[in-house]
Structures are given as structure tokens and as C-alpha cells.
Backbone as ProteinMPNN parsed JSONL, in Angstrom:
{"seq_chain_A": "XXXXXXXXXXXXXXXXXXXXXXXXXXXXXXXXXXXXXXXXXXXXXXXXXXXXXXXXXXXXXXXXXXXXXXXXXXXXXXXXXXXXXXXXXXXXXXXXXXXXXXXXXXXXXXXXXXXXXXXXXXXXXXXXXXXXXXXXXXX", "coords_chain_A": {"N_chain_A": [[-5.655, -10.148, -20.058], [-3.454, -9.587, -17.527], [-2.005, -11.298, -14.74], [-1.707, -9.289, -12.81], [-3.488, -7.216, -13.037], [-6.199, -7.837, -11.884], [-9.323, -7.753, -10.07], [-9.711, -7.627, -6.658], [-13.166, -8.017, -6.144], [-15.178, -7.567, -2.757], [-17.041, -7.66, -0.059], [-16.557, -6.668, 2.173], [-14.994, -3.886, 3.076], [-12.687, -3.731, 4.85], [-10.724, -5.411, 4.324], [-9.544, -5.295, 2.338], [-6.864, -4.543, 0.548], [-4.059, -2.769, -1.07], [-1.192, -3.579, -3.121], [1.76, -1.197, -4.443], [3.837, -0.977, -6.55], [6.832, -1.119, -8.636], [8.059, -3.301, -8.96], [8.051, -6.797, -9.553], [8.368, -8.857, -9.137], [8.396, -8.027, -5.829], [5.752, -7.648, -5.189], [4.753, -10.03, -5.738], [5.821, -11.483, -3.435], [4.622, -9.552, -0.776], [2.181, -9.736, -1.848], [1.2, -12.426, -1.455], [2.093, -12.452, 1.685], [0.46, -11.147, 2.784], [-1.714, -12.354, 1.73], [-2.171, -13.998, 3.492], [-2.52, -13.476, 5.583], [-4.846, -12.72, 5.702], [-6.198, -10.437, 4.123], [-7.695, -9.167, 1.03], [-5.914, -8.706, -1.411], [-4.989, -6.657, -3.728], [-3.067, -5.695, -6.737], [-0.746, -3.634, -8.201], [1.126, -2.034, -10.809], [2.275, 0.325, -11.442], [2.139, 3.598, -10.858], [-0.067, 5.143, -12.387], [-1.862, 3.26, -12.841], [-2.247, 2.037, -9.806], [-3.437, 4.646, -9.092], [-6.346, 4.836, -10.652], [-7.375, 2.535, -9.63], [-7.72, 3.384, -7.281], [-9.449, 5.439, -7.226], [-11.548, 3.929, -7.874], [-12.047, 1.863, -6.102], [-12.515, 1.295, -2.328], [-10.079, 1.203, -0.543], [-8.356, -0.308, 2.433], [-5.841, -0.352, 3.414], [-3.216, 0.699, 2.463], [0.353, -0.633, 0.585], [2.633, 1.409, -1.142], [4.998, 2.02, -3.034], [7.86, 4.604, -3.24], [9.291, 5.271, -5.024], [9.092, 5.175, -8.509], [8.671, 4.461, -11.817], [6.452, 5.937, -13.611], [4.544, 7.531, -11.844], [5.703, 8.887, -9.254], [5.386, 7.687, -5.537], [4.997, 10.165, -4.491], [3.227, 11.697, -5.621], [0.989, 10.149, -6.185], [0.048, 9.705, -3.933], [-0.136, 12.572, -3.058], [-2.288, 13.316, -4.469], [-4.416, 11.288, -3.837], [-4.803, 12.65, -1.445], [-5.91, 15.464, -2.163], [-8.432, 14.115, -3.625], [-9.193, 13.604, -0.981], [-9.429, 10.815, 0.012], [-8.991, 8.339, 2.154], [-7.023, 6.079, 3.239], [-5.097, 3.774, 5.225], [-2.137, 4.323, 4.912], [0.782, 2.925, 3.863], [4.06, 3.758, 3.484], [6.643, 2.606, 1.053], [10.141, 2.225, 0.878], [13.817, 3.124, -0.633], [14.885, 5.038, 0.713], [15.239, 6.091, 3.212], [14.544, 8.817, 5.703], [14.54, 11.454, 7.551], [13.369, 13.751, 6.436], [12.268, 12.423, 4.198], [10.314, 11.204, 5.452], [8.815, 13.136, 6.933], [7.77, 14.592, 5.19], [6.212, 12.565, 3.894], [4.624, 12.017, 6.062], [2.7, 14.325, 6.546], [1.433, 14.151, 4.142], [-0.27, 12.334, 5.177], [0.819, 9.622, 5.232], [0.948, 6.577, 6.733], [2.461, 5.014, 7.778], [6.036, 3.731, 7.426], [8.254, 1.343, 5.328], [11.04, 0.147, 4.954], [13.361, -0.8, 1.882], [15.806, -2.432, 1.166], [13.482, -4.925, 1.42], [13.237, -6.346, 4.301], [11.885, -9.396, 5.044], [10.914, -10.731, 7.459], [11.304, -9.011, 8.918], [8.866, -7.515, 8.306], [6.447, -9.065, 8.687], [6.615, -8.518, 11.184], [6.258, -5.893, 11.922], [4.984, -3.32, 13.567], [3.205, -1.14, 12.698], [2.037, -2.287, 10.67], [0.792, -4.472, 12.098], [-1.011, -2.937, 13.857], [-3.01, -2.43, 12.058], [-3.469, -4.979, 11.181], [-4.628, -5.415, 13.782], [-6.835, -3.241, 14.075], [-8.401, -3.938, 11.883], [-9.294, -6.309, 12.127], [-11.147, -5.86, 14.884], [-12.767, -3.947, 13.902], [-14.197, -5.841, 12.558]], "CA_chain_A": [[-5.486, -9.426, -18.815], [-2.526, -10.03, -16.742], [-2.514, -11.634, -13.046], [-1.752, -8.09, -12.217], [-4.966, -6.565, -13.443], [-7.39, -8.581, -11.385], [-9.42, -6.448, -8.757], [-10.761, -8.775, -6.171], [-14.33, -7.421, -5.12], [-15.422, -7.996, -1.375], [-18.086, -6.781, 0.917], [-15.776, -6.011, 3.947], [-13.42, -3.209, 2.892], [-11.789, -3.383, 6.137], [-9.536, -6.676, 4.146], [-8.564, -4.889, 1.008], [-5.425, -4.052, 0.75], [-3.556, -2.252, -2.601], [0.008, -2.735, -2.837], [2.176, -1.219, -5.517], [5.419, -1.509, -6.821], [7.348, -1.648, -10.101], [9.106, -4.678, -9.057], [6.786, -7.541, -9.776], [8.859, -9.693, -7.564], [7.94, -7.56, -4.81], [4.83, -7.511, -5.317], [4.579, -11.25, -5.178], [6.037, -11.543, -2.176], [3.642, -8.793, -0.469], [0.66, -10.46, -2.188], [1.517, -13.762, -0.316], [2.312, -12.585, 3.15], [-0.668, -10.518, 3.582], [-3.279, -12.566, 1.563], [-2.128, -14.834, 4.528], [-3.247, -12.513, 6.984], [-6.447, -12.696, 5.724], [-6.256, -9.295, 2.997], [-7.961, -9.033, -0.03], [-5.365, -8.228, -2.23], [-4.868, -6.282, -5.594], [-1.704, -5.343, -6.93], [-0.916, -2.362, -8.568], [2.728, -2.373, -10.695], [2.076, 1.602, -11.778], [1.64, 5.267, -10.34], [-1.022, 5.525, -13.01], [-2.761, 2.103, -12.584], [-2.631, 2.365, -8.528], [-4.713, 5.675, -9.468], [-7.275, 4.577, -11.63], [-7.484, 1.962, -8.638], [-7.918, 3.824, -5.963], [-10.98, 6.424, -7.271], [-13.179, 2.881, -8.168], [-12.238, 0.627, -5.447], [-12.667, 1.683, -1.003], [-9.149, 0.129, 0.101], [-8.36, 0.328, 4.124], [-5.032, -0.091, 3.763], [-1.976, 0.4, 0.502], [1.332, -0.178, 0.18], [3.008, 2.413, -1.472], [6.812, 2.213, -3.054], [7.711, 5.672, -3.252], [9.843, 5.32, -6.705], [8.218, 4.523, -9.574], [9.093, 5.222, -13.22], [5.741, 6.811, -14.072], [4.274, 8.572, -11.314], [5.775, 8.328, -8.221], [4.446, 7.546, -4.535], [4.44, 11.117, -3.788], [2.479, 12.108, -6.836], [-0.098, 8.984, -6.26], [-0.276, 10.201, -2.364], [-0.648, 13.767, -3.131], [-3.32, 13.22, -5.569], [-5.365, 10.859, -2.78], [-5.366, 13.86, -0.458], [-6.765, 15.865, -3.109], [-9.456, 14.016, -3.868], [-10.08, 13.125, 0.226], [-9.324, 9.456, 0.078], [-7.765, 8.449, 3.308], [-7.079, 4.766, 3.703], [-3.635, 3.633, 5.692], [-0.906, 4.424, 3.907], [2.671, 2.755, 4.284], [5.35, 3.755, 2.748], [7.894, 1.609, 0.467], [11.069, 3.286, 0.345], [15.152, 2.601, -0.501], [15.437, 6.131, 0.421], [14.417, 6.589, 4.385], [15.677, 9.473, 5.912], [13.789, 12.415, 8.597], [12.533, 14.359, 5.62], [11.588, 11.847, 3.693], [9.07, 10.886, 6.392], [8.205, 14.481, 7.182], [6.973, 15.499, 3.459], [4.731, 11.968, 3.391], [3.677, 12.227, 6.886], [2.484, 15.611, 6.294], [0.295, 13.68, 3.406], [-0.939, 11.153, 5.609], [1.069, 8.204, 4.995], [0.877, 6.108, 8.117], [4.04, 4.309, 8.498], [7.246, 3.381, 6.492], [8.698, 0.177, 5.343], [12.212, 0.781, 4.226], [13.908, -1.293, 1.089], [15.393, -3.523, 0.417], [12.637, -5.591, 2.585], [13.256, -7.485, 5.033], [10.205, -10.126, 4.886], [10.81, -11.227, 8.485], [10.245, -7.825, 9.83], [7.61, -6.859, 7.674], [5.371, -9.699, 9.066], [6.297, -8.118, 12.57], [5.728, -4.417, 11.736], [3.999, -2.918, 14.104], [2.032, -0.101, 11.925], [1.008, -2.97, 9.903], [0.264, -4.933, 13.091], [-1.617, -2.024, 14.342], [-3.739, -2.359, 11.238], [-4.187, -5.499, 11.126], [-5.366, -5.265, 14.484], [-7.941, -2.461, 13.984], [-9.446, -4.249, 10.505], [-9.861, -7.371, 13.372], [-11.446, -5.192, 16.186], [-14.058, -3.739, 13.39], [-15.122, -6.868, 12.057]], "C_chain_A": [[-4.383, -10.107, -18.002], [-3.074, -10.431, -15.443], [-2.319, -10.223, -12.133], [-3.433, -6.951, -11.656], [-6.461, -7.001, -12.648], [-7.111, -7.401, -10.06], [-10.311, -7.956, -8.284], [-11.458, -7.89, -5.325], [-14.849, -8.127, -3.699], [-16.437, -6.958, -0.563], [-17.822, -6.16, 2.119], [-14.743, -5.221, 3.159], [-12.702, -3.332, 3.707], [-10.477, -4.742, 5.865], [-8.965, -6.339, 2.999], [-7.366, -3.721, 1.261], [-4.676, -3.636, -1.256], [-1.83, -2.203, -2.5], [0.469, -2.497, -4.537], [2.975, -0.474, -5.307], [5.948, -1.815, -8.182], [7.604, -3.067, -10.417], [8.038, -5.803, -8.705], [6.864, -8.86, -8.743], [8.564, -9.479, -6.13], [6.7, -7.834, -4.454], [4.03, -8.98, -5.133], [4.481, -12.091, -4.118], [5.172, -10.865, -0.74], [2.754, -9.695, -0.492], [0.629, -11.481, -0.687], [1.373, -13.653, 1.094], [1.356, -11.989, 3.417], [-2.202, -10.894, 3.473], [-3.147, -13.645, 3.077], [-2.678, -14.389, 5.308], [-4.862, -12.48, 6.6], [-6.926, -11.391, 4.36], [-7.049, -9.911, 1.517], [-7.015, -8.521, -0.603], [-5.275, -8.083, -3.527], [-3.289, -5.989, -5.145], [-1.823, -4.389, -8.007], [0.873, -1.876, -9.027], [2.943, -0.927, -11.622], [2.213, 2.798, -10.797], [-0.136, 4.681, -10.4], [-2.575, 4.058, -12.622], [-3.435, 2.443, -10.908], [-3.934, 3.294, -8.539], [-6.252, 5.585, -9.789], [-7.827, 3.509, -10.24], [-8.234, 2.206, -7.765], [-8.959, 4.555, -5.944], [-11.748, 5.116, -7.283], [-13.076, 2.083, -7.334], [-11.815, 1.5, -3.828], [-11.591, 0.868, -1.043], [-8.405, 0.471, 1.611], [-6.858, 0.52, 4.491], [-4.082, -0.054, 1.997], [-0.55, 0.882, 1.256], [2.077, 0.356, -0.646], [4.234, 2.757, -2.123], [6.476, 3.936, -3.721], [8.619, 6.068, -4.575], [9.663, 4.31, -7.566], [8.62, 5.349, -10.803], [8.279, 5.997, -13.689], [5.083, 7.736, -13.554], [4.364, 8.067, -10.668], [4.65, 8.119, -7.23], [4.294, 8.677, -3.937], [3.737, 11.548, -4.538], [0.816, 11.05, -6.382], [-0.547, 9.863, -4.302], [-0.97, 11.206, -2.38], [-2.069, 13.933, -3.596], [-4.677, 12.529, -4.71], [-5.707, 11.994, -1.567], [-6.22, 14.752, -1.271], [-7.899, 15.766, -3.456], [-10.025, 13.553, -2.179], [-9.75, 11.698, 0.351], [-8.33, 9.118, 0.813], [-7.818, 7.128, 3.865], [-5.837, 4.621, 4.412], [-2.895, 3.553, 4.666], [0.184, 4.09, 4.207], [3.358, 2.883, 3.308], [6.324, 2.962, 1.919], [9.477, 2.444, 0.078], [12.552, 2.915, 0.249], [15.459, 3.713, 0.01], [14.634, 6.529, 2.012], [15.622, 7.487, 5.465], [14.259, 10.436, 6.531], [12.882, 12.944, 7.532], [11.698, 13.776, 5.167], [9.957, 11.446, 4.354], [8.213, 11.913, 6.973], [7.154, 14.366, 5.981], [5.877, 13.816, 3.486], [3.674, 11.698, 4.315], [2.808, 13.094, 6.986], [0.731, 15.107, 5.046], [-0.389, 12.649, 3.773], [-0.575, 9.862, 5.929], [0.961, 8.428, 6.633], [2.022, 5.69, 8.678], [4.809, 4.133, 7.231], [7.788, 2.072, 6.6], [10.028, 0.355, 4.436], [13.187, -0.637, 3.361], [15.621, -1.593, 1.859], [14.594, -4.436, 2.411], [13.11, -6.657, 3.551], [12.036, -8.576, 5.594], [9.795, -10.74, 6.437], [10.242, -9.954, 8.945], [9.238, -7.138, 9.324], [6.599, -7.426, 8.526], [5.517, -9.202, 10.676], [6.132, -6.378, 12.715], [4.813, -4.06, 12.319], [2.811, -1.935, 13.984], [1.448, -1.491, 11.37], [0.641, -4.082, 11.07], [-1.045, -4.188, 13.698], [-3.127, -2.016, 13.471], [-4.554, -2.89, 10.809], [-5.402, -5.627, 12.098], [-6.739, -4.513, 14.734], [-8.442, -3.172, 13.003], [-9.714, -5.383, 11.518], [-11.003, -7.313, 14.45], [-13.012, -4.905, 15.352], [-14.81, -4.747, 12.969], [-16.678, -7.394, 13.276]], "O_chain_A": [[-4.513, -11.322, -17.85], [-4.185, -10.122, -15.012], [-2.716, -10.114, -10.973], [-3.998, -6.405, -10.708], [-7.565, -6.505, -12.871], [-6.217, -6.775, -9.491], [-11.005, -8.801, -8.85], [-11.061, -7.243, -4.356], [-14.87, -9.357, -3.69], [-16.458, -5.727, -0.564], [-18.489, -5.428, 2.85], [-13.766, -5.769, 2.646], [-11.596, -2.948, 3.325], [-9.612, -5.06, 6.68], [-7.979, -6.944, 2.579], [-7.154, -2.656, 1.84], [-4.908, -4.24, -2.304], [-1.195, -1.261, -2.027], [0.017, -3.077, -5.524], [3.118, 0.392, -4.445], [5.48, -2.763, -8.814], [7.493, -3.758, -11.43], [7.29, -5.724, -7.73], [6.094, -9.502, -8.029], [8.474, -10.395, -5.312], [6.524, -8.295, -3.327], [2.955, -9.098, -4.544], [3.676, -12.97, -3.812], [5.07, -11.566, 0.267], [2.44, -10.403, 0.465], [0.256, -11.35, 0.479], [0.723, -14.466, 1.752], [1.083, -12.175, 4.603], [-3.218, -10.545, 4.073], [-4.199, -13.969, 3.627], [-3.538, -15.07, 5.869], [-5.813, -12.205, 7.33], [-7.979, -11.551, 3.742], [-6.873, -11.057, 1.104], [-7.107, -7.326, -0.322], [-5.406, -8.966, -4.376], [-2.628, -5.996, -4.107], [-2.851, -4.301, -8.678], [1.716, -1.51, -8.208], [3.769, -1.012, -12.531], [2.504, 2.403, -9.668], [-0.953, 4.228, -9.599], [-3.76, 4.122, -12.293], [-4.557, 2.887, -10.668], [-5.068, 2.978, -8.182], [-7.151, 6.201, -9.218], [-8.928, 3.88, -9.833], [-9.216, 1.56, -7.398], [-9.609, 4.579, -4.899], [-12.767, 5.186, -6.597], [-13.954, 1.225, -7.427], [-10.902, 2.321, -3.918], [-11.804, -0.248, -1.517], [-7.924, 1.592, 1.779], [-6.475, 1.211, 5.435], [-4.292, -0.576, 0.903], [-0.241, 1.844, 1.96], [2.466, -0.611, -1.301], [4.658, 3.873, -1.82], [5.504, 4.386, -4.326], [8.549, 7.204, -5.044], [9.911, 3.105, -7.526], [8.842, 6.56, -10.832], [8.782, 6.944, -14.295], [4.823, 8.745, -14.208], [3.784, 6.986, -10.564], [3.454, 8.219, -7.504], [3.606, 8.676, -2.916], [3.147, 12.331, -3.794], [-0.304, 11.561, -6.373], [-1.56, 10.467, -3.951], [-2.127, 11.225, -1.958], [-2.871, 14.683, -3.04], [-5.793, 13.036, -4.815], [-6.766, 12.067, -0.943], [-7.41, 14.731, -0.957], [-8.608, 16.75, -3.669], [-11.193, 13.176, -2.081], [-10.036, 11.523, 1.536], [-7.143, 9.331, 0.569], [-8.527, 6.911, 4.848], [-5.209, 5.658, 4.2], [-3.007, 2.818, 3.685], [0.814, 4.891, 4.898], [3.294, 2.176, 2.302], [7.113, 2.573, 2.781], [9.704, 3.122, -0.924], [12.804, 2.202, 1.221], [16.685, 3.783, -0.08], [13.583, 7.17, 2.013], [16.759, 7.219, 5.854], [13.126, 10.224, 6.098], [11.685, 12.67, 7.615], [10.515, 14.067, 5.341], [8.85, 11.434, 3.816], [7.094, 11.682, 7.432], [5.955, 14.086, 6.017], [4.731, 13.969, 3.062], [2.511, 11.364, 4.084], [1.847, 12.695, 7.645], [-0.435, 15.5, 5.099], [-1.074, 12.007, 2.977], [-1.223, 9.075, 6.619], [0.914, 9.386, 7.405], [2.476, 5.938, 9.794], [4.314, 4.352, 6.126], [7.873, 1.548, 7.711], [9.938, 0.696, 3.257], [13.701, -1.467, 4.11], [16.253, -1.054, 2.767], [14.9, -4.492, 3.602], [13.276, -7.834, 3.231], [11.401, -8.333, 6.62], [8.661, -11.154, 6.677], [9.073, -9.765, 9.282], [8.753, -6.174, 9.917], [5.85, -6.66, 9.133], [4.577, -9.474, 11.423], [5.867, -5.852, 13.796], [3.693, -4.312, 11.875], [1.828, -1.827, 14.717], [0.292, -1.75, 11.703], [-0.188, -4.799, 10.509], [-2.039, -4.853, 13.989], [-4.185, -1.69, 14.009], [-5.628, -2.543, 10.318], [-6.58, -5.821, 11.802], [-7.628, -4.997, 15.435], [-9.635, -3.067, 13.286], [-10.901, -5.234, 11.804], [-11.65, -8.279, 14.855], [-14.092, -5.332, 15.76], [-16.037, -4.64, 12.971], [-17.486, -8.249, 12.911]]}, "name": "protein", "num_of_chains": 1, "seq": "XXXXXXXXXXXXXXXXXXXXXXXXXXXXXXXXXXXXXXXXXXXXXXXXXXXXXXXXXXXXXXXXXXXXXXXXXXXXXXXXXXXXXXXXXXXXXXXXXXXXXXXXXXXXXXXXXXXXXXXXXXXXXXXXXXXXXXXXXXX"}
């Protein structure tokens, strides 16, 4: 099993967090800054995986890259409305632009984090501030 593949179970959903991303580097980086914050984190370096993910495990918040070689993040999005599953959704995107944010606001996403990352303003992002703040407030 890869270090990918690990689901870490927890009794507070309000700290799991799902991000996913092709780029494994990314994904590293993510991990890190948010298990800091306190997150339960999985990782998720698929469409299809994310998927399979997301029906067996409650997660309060996921990041989201929105191109992916096997099924994108509007395919993985769409598919969570579908079945009802409505955790915060942010965006990952090289590609941010009015529409773009229309068509995934429209599916819920919550906010956008636009490529290539900037890791300073991620940790000051105020959707994901906002988020952390509410998973804080419920505890």
C-alpha cells in the first residue's frame, strides 16, 4: 500500500480533510500545512480514488485540483452533488477565470485556490480560514 492509500479514521469529522491532486508534490505540501492546522488528512492522487473516498469516509472539508488525467474535478464534484454529499469544497485550479468559478460554484464548490500555489497565501486564505474557523467554533 502506498503512503497515499492510508485513510486516517477519527471520531471528529469536523478535522478531516481530503485533498487531491495528480501532482504528488503537491499533495505533500498540502498534507503538511494543514495536518499543522490540526486536519486529519488523506490524500487522494486520482478522480477515481478521491471517489471511492468520498462515498466511505464523512470529510468536512476537500481540496479539489480541477485537472486530472482520469476524472477530472468537475466530474468528481458533479458526481458528489448527485449523490448529496456536501462537505467544503475548494477548488485547485491553473485555469481561474469568471466561468470557471460560475460552473463549480453552481456545484457547490466553496472557494478557489488558483495554481501554481502560492504556499504563503494559502496558509492565509480566507475560505480556508473561514473553515478552519467554523471546524474550531463546532468543536
Amino acid at each position: 500500500m502506498a503512503k497515499y492509500d492510508i485513510i486516517i479514521h477519527t471520531m471528529d469529522e469536523n478535522r478531516k480533510m481530503l485533498i487531491v491532486d495528480d501532482e504528488k508534490a503537491m499533495c505533500d505540501i498540502l498534507h503538511d500545512i494543514f495536518s499543522r492546522r490540526g486536519f486529519d488528512v488523506t490524500i487522494a492522487t486520482s478522480g477515481f480514488h478521491a471517489l471511492t473516498l468520498i462515498k466511505t469516509e464523512p470529510f468536512y472539508v476537500i481540496l479539489l485540483d480541477i485537472r486530472m488525467p482520469d476524472l477530472d474535478g468537475y466530474e468528481v464534484l458533479k458526481e458528489m452533488a448527485r449523490l448529496n454529499i456536501k462537505p467544503h469544497v475548494i477548488m485547485i485550479t491553473a485555469f481561474d477565470d469568471c466561468d470557471t468559478r460560475k460552473t463549480f460554484s453552481k456545484l457547490g464548490a466553496y472557494g478557489f485556490v488558483s495554481k501554481p500555489v502560492n504556499f504563503k497565501e494559502i496558509r492565509a486564505d480566507r475560505k480556508i480560514a473561514q473553515i478552519i474557523l467554523e471546524r474550531n467554533h463546532e468543536k
